[in-house]
Biopython code that builds the backbone (N, CA, C, O; Angstrom):
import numpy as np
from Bio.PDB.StructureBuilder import StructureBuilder

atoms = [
    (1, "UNK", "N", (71.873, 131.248, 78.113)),
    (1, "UNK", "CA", (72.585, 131.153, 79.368)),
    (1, "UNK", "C", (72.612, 129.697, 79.822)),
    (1, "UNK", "O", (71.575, 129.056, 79.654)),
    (2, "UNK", "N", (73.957, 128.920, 80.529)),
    (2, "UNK", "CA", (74.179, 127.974, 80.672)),
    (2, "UNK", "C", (73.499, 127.651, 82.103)),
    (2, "UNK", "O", (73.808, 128.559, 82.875)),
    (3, "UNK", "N", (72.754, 126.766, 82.681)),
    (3, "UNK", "CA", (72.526, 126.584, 83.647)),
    (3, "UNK", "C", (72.954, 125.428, 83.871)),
    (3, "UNK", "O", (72.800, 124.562, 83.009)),
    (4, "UNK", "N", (73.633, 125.124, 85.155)),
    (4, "UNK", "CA", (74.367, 124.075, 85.943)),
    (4, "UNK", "C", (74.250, 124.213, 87.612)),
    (4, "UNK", "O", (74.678, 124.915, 88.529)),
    (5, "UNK", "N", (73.285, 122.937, 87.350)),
    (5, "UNK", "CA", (72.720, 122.332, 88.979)),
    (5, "UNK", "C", (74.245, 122.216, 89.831)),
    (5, "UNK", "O", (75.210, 121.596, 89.383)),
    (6, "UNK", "N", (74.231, 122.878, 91.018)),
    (6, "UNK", "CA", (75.190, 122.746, 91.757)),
    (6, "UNK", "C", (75.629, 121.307, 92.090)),
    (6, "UNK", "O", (76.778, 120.864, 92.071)),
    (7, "UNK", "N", (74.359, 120.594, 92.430)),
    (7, "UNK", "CA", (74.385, 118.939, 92.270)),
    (7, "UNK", "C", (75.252, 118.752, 91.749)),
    (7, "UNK", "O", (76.290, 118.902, 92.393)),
    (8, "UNK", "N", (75.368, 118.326, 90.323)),
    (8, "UNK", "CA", (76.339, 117.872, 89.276)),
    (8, "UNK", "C", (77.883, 118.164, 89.356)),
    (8, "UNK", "O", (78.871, 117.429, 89.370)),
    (9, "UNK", "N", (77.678, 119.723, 89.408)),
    (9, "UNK", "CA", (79.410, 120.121, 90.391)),
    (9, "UNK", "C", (80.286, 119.165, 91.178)),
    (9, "UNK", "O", (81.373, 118.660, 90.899)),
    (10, "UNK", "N", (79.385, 119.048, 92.400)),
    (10, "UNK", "CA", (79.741, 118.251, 93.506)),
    (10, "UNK", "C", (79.556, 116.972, 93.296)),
    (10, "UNK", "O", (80.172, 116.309, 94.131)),
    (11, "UNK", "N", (78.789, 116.140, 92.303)),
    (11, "UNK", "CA", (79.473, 114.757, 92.069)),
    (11, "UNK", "C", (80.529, 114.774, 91.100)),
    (11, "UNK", "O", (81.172, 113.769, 90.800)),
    (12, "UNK", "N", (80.695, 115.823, 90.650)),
    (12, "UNK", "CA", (81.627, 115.782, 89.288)),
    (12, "UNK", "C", (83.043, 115.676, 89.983)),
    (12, "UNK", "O", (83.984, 114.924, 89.732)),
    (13, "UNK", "N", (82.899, 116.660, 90.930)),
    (13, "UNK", "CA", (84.251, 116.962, 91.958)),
    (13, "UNK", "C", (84.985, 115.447, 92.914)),
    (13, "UNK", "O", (86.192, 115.239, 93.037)),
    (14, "UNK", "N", (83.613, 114.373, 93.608)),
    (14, "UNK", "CA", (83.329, 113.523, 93.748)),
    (14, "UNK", "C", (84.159, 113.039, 92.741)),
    (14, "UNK", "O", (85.338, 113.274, 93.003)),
    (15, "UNK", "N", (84.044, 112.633, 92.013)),
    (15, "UNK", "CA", (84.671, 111.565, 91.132)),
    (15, "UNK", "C", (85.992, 111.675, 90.320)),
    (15, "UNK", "O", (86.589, 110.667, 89.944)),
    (16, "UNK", "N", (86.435, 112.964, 90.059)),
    (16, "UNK", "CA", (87.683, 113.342, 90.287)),
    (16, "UNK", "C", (88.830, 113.018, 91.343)),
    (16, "UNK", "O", (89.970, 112.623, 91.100)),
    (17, "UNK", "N", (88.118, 113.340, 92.835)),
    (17, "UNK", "CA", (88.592, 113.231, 93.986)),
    (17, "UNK", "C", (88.488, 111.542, 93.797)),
    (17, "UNK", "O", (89.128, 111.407, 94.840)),
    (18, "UNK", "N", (88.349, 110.751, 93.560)),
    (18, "UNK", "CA", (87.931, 109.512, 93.491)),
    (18, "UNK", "C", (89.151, 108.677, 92.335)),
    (18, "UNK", "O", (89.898, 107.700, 92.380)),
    (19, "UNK", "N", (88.905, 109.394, 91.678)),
    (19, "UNK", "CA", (90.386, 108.689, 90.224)),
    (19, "UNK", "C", (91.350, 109.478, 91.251)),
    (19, "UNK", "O", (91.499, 108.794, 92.263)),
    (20, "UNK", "N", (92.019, 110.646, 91.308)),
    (20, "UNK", "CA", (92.916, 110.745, 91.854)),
    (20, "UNK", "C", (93.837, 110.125, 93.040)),
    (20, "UNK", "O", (95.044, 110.174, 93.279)),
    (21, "UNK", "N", (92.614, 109.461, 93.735)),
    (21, "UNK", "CA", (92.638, 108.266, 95.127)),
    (21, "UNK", "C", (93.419, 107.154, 94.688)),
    (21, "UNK", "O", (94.392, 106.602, 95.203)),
    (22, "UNK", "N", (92.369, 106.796, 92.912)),
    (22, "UNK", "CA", (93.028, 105.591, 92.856)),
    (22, "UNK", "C", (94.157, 105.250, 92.296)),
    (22, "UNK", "O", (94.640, 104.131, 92.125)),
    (23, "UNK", "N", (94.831, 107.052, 91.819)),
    (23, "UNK", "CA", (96.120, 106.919, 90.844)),
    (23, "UNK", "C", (97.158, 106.583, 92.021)),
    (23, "UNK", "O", (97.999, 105.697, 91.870)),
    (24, "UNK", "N", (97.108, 106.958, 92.611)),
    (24, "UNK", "CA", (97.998, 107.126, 94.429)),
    (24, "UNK", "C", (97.949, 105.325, 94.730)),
    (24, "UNK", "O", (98.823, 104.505, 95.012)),
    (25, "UNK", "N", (96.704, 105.250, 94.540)),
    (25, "UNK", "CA", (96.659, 103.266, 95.058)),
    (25, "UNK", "C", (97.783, 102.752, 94.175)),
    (25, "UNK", "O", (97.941, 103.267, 93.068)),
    (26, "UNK", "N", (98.511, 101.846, 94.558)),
    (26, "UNK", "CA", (99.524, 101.031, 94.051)),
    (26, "UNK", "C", (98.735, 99.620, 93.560)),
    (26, "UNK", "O", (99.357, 98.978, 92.714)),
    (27, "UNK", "N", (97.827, 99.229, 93.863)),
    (27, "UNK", "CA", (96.873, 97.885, 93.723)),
    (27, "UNK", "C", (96.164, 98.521, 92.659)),
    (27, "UNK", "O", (95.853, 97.687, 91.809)),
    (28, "UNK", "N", (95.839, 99.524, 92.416)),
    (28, "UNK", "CA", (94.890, 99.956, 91.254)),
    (28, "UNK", "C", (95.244, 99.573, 89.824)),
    (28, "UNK", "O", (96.336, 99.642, 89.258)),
    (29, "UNK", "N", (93.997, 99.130, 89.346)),
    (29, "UNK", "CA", (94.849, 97.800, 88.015)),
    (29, "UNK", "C", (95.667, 97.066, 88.263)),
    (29, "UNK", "O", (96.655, 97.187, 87.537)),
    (30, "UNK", "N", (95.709, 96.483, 88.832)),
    (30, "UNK", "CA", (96.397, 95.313, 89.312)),
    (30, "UNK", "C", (95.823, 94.225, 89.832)),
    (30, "UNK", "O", (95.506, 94.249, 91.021)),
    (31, "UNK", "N", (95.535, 92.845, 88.888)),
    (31, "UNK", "CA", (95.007, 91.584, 89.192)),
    (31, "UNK", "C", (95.801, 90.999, 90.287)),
    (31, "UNK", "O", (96.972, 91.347, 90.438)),
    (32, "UNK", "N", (95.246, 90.136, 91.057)),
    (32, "UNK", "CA", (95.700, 89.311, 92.024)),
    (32, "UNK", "C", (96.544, 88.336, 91.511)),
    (32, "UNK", "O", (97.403, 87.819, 92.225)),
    (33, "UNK", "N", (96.373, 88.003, 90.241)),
    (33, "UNK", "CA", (97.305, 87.080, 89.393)),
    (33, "UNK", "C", (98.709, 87.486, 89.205)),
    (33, "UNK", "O", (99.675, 86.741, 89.372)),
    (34, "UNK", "N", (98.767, 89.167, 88.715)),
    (34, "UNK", "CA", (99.178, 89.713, 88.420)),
    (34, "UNK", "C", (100.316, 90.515, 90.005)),
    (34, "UNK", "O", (101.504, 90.829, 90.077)),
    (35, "UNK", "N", (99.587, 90.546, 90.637)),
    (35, "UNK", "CA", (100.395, 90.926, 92.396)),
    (35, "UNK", "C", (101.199, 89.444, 92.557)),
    (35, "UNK", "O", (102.380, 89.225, 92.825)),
    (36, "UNK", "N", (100.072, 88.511, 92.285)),
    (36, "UNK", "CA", (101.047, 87.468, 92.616)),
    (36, "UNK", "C", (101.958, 86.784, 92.066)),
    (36, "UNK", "O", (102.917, 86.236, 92.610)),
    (37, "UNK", "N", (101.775, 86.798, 91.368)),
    (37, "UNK", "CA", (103.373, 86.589, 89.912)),
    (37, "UNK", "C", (104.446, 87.056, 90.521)),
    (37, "UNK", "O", (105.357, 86.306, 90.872)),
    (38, "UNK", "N", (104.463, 88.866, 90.791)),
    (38, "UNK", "CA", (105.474, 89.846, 91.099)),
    (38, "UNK", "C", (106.061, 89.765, 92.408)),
    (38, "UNK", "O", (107.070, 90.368, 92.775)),
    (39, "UNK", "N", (105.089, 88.674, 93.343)),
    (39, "UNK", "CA", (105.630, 88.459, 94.511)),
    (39, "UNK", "C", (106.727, 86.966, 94.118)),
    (39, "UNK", "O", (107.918, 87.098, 94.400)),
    (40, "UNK", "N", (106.437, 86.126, 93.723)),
    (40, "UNK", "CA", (106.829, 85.165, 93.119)),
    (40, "UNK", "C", (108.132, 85.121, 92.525)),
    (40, "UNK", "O", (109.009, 84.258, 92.526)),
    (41, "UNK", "N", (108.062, 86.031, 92.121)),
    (41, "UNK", "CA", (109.287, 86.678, 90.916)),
    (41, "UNK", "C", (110.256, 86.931, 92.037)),
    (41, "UNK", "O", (111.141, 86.180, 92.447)),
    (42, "UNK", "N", (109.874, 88.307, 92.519)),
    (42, "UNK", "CA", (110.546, 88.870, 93.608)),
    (42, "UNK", "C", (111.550, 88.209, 94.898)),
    (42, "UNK", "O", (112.684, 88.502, 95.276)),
    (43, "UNK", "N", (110.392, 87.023, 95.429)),
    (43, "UNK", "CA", (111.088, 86.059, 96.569)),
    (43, "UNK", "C", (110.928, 85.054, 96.302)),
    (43, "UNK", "O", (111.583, 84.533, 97.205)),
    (44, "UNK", "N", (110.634, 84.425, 95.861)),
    (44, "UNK", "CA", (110.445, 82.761, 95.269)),
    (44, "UNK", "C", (109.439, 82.201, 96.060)),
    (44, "UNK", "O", (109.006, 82.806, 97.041)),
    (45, "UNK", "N", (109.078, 81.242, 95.767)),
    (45, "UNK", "CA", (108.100, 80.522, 96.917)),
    (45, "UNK", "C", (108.298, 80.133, 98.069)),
    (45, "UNK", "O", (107.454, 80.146, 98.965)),
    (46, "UNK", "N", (109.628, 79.681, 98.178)),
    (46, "UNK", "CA", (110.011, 79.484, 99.364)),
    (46, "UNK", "C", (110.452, 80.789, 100.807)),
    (46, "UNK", "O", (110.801, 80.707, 101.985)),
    (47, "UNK", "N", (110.274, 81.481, 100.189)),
    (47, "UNK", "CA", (110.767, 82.789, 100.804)),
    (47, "UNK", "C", (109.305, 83.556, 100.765)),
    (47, "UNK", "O", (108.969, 84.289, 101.694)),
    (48, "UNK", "N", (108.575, 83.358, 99.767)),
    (48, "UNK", "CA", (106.895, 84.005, 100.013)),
    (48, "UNK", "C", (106.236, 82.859, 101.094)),
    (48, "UNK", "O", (105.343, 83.258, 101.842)),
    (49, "UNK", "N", (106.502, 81.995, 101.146)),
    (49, "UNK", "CA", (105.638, 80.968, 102.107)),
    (49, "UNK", "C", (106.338, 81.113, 103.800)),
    (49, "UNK", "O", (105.760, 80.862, 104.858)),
    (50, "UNK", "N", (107.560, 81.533, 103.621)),
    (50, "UNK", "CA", (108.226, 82.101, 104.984)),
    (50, "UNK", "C", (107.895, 83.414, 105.420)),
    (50, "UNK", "O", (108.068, 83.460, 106.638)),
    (51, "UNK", "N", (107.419, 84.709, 104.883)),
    (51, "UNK", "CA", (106.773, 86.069, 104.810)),
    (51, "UNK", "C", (105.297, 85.375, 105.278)),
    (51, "UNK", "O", (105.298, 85.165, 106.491)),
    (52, "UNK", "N", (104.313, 85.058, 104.753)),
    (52, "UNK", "CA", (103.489, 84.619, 104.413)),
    (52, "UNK", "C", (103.090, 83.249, 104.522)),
    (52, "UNK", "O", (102.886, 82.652, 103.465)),
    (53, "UNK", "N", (102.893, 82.451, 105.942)),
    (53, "UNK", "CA", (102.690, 81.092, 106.000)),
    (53, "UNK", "C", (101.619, 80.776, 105.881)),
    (53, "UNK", "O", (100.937, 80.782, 106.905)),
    (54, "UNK", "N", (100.918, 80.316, 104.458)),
    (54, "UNK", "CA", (100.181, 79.683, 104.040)),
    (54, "UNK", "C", (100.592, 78.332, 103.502)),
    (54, "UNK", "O", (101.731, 78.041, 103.135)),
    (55, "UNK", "N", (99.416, 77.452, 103.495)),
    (55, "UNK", "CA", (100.050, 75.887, 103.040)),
    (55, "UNK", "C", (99.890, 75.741, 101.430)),
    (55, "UNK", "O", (100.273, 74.673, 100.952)),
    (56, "UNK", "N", (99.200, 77.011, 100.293)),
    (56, "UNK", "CA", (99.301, 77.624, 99.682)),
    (56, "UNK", "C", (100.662, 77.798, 98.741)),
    (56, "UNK", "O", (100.943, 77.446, 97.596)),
    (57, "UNK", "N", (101.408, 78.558, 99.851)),
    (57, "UNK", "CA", (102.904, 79.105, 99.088)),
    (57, "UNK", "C", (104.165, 77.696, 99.609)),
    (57, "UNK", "O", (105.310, 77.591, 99.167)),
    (58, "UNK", "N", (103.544, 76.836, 100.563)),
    (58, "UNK", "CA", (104.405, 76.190, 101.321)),
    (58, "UNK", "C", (104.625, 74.955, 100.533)),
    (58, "UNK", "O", (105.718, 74.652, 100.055)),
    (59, "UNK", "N", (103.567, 74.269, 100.418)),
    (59, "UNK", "CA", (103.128, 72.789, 99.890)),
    (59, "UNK", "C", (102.552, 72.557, 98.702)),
    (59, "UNK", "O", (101.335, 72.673, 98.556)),
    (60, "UNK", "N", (103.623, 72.093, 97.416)),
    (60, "UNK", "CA", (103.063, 72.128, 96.318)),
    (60, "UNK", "C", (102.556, 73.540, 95.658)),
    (60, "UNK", "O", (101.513, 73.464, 95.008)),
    (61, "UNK", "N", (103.156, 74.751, 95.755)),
    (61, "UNK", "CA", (102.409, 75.766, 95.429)),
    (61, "UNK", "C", (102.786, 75.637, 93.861)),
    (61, "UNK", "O", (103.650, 75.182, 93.111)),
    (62, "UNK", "N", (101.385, 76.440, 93.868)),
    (62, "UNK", "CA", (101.490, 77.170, 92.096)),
    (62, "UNK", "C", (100.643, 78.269, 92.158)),
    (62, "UNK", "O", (99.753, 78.259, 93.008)),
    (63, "UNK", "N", (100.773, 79.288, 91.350)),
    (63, "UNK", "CA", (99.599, 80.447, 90.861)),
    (63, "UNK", "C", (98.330, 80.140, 91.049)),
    (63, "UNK", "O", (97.586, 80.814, 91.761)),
    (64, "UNK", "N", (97.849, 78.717, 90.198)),
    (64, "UNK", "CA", (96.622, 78.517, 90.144)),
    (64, "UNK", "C", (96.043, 78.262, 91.662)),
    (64, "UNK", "O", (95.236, 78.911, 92.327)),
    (65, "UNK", "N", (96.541, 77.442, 91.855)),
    (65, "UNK", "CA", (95.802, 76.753, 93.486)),
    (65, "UNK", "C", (96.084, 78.036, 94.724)),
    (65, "UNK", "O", (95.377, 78.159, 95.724)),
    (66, "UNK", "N", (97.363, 78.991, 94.362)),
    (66, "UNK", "CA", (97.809, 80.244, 95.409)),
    (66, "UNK", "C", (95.927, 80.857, 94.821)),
    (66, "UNK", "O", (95.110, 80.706, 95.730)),
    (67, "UNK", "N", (95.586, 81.198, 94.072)),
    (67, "UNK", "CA", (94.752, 81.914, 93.145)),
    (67, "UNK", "C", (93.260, 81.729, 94.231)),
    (67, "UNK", "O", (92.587, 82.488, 94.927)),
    (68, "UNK", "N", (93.247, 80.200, 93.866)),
    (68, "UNK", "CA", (91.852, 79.825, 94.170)),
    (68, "UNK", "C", (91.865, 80.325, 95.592)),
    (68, "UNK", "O", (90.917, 81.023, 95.952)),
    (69, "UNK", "N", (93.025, 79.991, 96.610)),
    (69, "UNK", "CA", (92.622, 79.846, 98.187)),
    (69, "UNK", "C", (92.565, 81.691, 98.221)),
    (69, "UNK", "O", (91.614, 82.231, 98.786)),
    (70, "UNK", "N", (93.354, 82.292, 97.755)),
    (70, "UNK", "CA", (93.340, 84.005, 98.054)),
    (70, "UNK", "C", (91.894, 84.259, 97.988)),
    (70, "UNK", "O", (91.224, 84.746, 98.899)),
    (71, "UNK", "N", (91.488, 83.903, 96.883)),
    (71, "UNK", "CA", (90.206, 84.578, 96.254)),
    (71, "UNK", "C", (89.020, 84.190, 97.294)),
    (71, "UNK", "O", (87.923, 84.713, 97.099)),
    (72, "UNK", "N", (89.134, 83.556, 98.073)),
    (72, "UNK", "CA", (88.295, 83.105, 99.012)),
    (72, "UNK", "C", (88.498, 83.517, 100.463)),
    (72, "UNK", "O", (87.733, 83.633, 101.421)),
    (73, "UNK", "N", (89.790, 83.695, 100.283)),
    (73, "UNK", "CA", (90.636, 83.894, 101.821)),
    (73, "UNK", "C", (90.963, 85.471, 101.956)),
    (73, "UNK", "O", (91.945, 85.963, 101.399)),
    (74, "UNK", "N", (90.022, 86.256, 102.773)),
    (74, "UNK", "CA", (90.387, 87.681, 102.339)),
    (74, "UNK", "C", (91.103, 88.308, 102.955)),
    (74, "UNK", "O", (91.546, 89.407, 102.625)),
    (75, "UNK", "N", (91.511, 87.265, 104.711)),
    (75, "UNK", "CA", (92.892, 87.686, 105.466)),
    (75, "UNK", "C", (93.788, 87.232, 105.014)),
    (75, "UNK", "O", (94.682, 87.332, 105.854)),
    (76, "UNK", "N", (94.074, 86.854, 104.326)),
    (76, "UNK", "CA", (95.140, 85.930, 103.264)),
    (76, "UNK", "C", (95.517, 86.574, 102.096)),
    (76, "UNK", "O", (96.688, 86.543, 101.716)),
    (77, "UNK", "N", (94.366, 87.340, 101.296)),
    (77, "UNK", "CA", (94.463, 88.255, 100.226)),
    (77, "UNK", "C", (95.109, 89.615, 101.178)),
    (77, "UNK", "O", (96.025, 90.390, 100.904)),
    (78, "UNK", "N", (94.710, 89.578, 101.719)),
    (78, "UNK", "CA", (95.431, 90.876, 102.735)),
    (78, "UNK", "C", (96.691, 91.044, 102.899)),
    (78, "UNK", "O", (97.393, 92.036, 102.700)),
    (79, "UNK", "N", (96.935, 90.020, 103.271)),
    (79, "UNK", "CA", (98.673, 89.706, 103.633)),
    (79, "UNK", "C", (99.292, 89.928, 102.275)),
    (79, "UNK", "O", (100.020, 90.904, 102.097)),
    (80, "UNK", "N", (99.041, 89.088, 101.332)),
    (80, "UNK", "CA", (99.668, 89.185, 99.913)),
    (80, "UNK", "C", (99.321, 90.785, 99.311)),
    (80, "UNK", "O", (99.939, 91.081, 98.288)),
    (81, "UNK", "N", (98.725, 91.447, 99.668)),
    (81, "UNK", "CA", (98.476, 92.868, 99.149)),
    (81, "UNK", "C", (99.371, 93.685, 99.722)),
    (81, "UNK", "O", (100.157, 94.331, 99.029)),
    (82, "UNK", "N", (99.360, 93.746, 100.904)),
    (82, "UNK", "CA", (100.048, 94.705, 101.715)),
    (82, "UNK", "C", (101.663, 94.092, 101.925)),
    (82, "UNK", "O", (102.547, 94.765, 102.454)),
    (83, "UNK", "N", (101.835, 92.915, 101.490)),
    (83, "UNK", "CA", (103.756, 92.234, 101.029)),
    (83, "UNK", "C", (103.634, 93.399, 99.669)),
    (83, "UNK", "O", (104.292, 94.433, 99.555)),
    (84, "UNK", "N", (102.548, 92.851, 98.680)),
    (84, "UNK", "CA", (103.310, 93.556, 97.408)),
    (84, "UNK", "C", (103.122, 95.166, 97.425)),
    (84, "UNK", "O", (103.830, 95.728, 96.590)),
    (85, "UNK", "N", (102.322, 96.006, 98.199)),
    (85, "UNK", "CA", (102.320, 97.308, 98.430)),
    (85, "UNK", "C", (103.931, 97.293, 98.850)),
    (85, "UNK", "O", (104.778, 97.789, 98.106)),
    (86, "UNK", "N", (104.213, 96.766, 99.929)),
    (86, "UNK", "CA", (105.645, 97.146, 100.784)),
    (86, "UNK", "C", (107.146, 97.214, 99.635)),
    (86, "UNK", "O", (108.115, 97.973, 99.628)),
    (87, "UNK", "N", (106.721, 95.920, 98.652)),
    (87, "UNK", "CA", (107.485, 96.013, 97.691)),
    (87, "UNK", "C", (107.818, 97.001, 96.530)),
    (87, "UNK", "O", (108.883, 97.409, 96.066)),
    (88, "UNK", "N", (106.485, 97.236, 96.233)),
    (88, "UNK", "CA", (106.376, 98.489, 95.200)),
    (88, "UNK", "C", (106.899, 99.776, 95.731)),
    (88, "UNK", "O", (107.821, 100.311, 95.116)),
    (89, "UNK", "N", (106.279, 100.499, 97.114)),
    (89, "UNK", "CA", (106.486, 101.507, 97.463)),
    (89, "UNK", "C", (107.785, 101.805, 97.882)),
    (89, "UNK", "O", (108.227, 102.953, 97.836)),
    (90, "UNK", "N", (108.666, 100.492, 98.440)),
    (90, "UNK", "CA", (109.601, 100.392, 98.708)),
    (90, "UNK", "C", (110.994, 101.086, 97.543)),
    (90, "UNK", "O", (112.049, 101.676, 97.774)),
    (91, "UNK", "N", (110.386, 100.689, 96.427)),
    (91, "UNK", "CA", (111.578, 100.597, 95.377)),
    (91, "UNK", "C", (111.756, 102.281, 95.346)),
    (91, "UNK", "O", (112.616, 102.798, 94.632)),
]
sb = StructureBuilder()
sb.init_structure("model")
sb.init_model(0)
sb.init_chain("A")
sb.init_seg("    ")
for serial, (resi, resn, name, xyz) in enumerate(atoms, 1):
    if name == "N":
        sb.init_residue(resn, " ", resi, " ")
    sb.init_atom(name, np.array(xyz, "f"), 0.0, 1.0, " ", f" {name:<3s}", serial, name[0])
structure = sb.get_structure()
């Protein structure tokens, strides 16, 4: 006879409920490199630095240096997440 701790159930269920969360997330697998490229692509820099006024997208931008200040800047990573959510969900 198989015995199974109810425990195990309920994290098992847990973590199901948990991937399913993150299939729904639009950011899920998705690098910041990778969000930000697609914003890039999408509006150009000059048009991401007008959405989004950072001195970043404004002055001299590139990936790399957009990269470094996000990764540090997490109201800043915010903004650029929730532009490329609006974009994705949008389509």
């Amino acid at each position: 006879m198989l015995h199974i701790h109810p425990e195990h159930i309920f994290t098992e269920h847990k973590n199901i409920k948990k991937m399913e969360t993150q299939q729904n997330n639009p950011l899920h697998g998705k690098t910041l490199e990778a969000i930000l490229v697609t914003l890039v692509d999408h509006y150009g820099w000059e048009q991401l630095g007008y959405r989004i006024d950072i001195n970043c997208f404004n002055n001299d931008p590139s990936i790399k240096s957009s990269l470094k200040f996000l990764r540090k800047t997490e109201w800043a990573r915010k903004k650029v997440e929730d532009l490329y959510v609006e974009i994705i969900v949008g389509k």
